[in-house]
Backbone as CSV, one residue per row, in Angstrom:
resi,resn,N_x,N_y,N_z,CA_x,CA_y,CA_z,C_x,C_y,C_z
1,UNK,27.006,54.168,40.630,27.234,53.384,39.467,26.363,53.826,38.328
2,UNK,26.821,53.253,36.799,26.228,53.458,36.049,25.975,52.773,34.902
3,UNK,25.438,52.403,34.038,25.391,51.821,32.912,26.217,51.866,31.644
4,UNK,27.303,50.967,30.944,27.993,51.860,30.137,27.450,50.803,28.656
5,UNK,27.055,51.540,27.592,26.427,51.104,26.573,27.891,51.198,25.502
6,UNK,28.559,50.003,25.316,29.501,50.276,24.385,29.487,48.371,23.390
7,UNK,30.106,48.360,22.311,30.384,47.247,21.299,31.733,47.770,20.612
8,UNK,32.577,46.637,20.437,33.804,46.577,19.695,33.217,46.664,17.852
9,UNK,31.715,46.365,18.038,31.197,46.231,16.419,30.787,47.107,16.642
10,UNK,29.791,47.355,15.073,29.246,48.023,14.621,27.664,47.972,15.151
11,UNK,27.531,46.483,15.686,26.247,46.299,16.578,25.597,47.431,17.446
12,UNK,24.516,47.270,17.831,23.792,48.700,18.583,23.690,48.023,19.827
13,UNK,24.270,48.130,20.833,24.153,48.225,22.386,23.505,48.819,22.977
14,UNK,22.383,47.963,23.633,20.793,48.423,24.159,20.987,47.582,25.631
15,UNK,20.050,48.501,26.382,19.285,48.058,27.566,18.070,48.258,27.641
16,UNK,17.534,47.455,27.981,15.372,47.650,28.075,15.048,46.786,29.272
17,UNK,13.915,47.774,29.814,12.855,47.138,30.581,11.758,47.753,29.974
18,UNK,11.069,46.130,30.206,9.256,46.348,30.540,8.732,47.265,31.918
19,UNK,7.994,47.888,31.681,7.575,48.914,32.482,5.996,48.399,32.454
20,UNK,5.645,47.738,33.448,3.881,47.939,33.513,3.403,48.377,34.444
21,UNK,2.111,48.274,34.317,1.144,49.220,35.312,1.258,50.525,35.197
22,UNK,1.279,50.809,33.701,1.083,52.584,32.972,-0.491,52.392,32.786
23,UNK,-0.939,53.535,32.858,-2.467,53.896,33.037,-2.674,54.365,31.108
24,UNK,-3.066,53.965,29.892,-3.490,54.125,28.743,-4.128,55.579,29.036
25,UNK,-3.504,56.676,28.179,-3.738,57.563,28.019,-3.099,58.722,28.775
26,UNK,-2.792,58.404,29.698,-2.239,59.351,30.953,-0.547,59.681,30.247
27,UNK,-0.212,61.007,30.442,1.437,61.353,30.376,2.040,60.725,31.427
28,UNK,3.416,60.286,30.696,5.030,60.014,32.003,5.696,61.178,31.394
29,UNK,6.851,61.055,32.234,8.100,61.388,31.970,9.376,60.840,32.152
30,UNK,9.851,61.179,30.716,10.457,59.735,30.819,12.223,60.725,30.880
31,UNK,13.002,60.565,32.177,14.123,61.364,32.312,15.254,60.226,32.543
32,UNK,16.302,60.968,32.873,18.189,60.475,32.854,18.837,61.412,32.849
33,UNK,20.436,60.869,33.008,21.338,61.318,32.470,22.530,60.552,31.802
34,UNK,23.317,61.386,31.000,24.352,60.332,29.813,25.745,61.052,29.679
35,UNK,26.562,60.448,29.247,27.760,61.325,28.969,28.402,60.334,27.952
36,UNK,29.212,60.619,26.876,29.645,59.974,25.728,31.269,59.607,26.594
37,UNK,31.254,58.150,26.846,32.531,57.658,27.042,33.650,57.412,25.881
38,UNK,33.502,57.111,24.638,34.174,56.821,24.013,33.460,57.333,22.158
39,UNK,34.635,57.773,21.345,34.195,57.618,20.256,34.526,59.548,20.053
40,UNK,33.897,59.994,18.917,34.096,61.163,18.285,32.504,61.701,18.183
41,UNK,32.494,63.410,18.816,31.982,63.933,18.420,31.457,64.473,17.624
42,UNK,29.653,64.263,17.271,29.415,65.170,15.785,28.420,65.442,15.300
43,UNK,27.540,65.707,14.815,26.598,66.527,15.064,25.114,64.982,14.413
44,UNK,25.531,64.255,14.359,24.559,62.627,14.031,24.264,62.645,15.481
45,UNK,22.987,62.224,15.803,22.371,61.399,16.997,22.718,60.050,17.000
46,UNK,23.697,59.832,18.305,24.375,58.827,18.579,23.531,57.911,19.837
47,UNK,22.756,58.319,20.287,22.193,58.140,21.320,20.603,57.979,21.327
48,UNK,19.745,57.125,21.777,18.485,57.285,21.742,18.011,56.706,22.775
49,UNK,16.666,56.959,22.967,15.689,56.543,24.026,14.202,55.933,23.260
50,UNK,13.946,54.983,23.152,13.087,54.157,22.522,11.989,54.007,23.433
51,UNK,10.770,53.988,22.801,9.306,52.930,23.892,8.317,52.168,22.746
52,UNK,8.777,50.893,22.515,8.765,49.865,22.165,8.778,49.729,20.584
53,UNK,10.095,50.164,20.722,10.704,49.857,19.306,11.137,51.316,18.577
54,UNK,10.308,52.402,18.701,10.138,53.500,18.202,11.136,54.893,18.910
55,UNK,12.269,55.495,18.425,12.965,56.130,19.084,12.039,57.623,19.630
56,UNK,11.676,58.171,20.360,11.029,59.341,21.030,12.360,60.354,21.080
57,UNK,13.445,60.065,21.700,14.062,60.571,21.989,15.539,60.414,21.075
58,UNK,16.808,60.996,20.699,17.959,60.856,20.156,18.828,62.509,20.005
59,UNK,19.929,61.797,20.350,21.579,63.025,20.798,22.333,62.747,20.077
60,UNK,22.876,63.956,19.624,24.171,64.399,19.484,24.726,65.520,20.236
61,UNK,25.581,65.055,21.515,25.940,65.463,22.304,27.188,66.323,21.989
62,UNK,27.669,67.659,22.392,28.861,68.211,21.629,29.375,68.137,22.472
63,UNK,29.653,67.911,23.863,30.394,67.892,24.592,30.720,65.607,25.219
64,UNK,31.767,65.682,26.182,31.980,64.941,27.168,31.317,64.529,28.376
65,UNK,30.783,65.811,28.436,30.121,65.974,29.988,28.379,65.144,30.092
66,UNK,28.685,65.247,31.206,27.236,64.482,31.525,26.224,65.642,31.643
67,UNK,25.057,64.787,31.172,23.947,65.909,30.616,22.612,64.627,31.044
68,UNK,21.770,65.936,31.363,20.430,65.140,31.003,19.081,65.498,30.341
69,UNK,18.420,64.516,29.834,17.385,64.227,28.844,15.689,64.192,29.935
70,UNK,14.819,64.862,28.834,13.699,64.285,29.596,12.528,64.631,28.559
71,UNK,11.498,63.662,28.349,10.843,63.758,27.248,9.533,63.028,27.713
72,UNK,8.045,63.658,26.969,7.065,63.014,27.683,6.628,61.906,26.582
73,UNK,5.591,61.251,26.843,5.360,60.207,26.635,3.714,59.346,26.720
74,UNK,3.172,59.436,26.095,1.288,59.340,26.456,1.379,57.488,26.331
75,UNK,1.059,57.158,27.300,0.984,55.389,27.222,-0.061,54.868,26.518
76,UNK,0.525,54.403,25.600,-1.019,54.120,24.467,-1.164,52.736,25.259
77,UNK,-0.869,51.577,26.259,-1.053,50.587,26.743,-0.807,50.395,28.083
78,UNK,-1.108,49.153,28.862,-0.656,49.323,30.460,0.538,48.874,30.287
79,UNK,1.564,48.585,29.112,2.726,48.077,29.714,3.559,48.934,28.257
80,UNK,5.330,48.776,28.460,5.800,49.510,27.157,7.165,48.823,27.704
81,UNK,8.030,48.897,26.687,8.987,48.319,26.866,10.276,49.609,26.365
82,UNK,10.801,50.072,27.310,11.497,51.549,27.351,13.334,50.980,26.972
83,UNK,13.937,51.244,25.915,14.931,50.981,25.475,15.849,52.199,25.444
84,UNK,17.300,52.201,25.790,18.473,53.416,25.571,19.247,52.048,24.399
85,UNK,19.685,52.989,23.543,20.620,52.415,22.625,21.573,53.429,21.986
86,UNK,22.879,52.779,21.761,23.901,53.342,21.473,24.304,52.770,19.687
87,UNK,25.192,53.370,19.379,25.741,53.148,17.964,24.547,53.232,16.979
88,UNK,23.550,54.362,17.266,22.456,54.764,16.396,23.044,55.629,14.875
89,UNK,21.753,55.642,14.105,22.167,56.289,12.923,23.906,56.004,12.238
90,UNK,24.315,55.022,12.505,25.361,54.320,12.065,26.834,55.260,12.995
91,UNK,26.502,55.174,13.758,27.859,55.974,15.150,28.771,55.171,15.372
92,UNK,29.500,55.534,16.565,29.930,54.156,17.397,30.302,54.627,18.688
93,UNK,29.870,55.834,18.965,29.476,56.181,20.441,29.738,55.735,21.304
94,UNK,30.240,55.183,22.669,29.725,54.648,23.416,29.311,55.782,24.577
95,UNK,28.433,54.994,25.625,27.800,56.209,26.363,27.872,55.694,27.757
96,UNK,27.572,56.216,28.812,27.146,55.820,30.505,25.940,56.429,30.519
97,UNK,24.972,55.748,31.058,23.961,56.327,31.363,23.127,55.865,32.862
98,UNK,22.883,57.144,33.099,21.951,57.244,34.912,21.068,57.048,35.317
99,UNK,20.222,57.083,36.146,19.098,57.898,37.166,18.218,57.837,36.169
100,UNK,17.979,56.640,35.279,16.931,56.874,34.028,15.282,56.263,34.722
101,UNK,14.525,57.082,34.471,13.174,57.165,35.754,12.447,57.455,34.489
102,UNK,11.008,56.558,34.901,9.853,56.581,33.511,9.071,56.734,34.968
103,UNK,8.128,58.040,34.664,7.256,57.983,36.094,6.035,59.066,35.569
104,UNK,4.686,59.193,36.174,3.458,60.173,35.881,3.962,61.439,35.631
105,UNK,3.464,61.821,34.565,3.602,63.535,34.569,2.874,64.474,36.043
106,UNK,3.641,64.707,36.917,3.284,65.153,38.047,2.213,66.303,37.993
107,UNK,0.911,66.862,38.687,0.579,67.888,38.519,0.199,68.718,40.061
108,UNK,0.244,69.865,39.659,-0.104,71.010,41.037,-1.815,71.032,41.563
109,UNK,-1.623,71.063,42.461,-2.435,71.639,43.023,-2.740,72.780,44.230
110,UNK,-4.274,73.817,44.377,-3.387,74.996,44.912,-4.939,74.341,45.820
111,UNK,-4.410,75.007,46.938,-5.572,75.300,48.171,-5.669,76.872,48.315
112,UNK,-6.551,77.482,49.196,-6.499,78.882,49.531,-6.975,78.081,51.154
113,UNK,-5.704,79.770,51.859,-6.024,78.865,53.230,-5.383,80.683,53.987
114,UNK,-6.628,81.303,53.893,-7.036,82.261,54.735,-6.611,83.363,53.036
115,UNK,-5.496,84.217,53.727,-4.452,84.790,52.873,-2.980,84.454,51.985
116,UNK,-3.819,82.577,51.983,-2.226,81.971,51.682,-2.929,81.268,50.441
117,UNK,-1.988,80.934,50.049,-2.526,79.804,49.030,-1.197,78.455,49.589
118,UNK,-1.845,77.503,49.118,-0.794,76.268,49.595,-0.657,75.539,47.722
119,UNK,0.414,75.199,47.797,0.587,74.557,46.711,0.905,72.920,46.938
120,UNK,0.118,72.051,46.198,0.673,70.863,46.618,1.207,70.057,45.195
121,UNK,2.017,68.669,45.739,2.577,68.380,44.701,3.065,66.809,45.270
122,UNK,2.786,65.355,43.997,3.228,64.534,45.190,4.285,63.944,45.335
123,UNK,4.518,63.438,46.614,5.665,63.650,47.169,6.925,62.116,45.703
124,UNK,6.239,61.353,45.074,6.946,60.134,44.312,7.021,60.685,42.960
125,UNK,7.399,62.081,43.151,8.015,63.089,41.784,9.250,62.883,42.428
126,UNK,10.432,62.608,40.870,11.467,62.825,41.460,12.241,64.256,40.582
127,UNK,12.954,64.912,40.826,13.929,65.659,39.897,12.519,66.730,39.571
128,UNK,11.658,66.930,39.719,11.302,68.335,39.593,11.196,69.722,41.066
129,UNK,10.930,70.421,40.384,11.490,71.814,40.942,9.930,72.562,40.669
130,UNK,9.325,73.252,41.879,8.695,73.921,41.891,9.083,75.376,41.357
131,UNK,7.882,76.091,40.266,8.851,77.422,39.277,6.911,78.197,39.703
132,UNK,7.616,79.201,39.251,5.975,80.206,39.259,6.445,82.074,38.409
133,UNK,5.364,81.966,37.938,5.356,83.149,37.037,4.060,84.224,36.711
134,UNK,3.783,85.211,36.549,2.580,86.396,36.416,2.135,86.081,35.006
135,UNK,2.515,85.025,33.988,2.267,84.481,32.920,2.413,83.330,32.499
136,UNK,1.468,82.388,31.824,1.865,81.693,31.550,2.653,80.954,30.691
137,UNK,2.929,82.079,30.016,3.657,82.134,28.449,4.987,82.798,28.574
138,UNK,5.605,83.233,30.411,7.147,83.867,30.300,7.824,83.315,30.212
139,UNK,8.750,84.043,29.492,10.146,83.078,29.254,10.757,82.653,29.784
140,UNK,11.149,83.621,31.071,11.306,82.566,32.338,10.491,82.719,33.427
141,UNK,10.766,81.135,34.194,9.956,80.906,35.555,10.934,81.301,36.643
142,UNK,10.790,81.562,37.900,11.285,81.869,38.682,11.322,80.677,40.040
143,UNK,11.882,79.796,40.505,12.336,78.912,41.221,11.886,79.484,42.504
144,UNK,10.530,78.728,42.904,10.332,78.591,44.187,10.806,78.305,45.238
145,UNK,11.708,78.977,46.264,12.548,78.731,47.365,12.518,78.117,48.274
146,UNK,10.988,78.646,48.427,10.331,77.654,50.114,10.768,76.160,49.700
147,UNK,10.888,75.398,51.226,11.283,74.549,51.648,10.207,73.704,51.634
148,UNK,10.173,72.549,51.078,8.625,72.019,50.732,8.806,70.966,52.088
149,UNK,7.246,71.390,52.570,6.833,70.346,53.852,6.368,69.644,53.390
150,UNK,6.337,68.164,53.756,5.300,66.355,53.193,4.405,66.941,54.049
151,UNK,3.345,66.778,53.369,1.873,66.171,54.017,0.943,65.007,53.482
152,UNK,1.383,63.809,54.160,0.761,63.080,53.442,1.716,62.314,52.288
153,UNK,1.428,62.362,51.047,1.670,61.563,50.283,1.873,63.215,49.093
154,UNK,2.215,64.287,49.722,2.253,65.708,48.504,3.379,66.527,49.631
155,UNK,3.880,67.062,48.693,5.081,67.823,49.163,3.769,69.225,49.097
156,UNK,3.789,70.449,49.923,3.780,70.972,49.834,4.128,72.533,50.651
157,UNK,3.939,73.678,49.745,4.475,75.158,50.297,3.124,76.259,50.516
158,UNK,3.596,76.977,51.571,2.648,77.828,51.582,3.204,79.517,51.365
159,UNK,2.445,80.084,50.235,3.237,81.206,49.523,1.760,82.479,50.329
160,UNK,2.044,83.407,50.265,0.784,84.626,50.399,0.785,84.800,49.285
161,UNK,-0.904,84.668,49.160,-1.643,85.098,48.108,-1.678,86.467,47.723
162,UNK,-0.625,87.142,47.829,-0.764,88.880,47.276,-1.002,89.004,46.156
163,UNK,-0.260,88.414,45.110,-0.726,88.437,43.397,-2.015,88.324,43.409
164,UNK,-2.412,89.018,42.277,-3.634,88.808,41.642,-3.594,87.267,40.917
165,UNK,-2.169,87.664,40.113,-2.302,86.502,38.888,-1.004,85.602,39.214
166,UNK,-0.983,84.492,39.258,0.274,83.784,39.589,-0.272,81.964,39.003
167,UNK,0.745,81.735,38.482,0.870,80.581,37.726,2.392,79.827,38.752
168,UNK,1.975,78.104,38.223,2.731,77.554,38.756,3.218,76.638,38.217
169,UNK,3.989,76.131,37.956,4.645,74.323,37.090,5.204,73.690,38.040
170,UNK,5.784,72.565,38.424,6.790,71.574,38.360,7.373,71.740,37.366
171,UNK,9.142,71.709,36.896,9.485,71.826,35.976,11.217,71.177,36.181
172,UNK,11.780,70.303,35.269,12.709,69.102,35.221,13.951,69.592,33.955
């Protein structure tokens, strides 16, 4: 199932929750997905993603298809009130929207464990993808294959340490 954000007016059709127990100062990420049910394509942002009151996020989607969004977010408080709204910038859009998850900006961590290195990562990330690269600045990352084992409360892989230089992300 999904959420469908639509009005016969000109009114803006919103859904919000309060979100508390955000840590002040710390990154989320705030992800989904959407697809334009009704209305005309065009190059106006019809679509937005709000945290408390203030749009962060807004689409103009050129297609039909379902797509998804993901944008970070520094919690200036322990609580925020996270809004999707439709019929923005004067539209009339309507939209479905998914799998919309406000959660910690996840981070890596590496062990060395003989000739290996272990990468860990924890396991209440959802929708990211372990990537790794000889820079940290390449254009592209390359999608870590291994099969991530739980340990604990961290997903993690164990790669051989042959590189000299090797970088790593989570990446959504």
């Amino acid at each position: 199932g999904c959420f469908t954000l639509t009005s016969p007016t000109t009114n803006m059709p919103i859904i919000s929750q309060t979100i508390n127990g955000l840590v002040p100062g710390r990154q989320y990420v705030i992800s989904g997905s959407y697809s334009v049910e009704g209305g005309n394509l065009g190059s106006t942002p019809s679509l937005g993603v709000a945290i408390d009151g203030v749009f962060l996020f807004q689409v103009a989607p050129p297609t039909y298809a379902w797509r998804n969004f993901s944008f970070r977010y520094v919690a200036a408080s322990s609580s925020a009130t996270l809004t999707l709204a439709t019929h923005i910038n004067g539209t009339s859009n309507s939209y479905r929207v998914d799998d919309v998850v406000m959660q910690p900006l996840p981070s890596v961590a590496l062990r060395i464990a003989g000739t290996n290195v272990v990468v860990l990562w924890p396991t209440n990330t959802l929708g990211f993808n372990l990537q790794s690269a000889t820079n940290v600045n390449a254009p592209s990352w390359v999608a870590v294959t291994n099969t991530p084992a739980i340990n604990g409360t961290n997903y993690s892989v164990t790669l051989s340490a042959t590189r000299q230089v090797q970088f790593f992300r989570l990446w959504r």
